[in-house]
C-alpha positions in Angstrom: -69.5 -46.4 -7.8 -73.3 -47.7 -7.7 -74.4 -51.2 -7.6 -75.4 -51.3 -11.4 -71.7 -49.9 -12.5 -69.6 -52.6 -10.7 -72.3 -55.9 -12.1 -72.6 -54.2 -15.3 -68.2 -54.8 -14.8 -68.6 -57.9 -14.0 -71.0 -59.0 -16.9 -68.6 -57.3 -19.0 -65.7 -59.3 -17.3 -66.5 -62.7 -16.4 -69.9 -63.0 -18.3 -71.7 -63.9 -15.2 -75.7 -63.7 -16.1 -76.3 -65.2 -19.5 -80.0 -64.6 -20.4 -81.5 -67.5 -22.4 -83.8 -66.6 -25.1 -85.2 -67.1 -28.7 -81.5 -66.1 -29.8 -79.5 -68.6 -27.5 -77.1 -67.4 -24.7 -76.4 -63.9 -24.2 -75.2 -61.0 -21.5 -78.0 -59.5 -19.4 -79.0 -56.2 -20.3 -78.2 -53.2 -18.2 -81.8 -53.0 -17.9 -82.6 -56.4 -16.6 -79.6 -55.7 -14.1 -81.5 -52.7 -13.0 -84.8 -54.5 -12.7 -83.0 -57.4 -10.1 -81.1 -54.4 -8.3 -84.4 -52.9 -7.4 -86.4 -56.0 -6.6 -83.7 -57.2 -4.4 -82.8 -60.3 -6.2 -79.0 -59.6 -6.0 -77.4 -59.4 -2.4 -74.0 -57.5 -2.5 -71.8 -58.0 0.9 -75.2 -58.7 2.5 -77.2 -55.7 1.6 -79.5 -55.4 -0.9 -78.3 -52.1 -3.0 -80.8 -50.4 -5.6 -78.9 -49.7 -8.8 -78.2 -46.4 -8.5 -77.3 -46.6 -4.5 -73.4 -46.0 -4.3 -71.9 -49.0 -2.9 -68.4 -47.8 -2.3 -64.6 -48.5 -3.8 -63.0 -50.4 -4.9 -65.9 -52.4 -6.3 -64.0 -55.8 -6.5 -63.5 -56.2 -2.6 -66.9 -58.5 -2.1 -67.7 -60.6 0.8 -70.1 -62.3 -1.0 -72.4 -61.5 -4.0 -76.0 -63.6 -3.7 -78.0 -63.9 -7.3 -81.7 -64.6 -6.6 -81.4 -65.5 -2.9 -84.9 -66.3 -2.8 -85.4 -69.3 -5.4 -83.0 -72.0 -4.6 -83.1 -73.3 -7.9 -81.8 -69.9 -9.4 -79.6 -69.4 -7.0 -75.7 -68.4 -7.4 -73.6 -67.4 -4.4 -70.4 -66.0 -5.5 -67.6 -65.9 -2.5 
């Protein structure tokens, strides 16, 4: 399963990424979860998977799951 399959689960799931805009709260796109994937602003299990990088199964066995490690006001760590 690749990194992009098991957050786009997630979003889908627990609605974890709301994107404010023009139109309120809504999901992230699958796009915009590409675009962190490969810039490295999401840190699965400590590693820093591209979106299409396979990343293993089962996909809900995280250590830890890091949302823009980088800005500290951004910043979600998921345990």
């Amino acid at each position: 399963m690749t990194a992009l399959e098991v957050l786009k689960i997630l979003r889908d799931d627990f609605h974890i990424g709301p994107n404010i805009d023009d139109k309120g709260k809504r999901p992230v796109s699958n796009k915009q979860l590409e675009r962190w994937l490969d810039s490295g602003a999401i840190i699965i299990n400590g590693s820093k998977p591209k979106a299409r990088e396979d990343i293993g199964e089962p996909h809900w066995k995280f250590s830890s799951l890091v949302f823009f490690p980088k800005n500290p006001d951004k910043r979600i760590t998921i345990l």
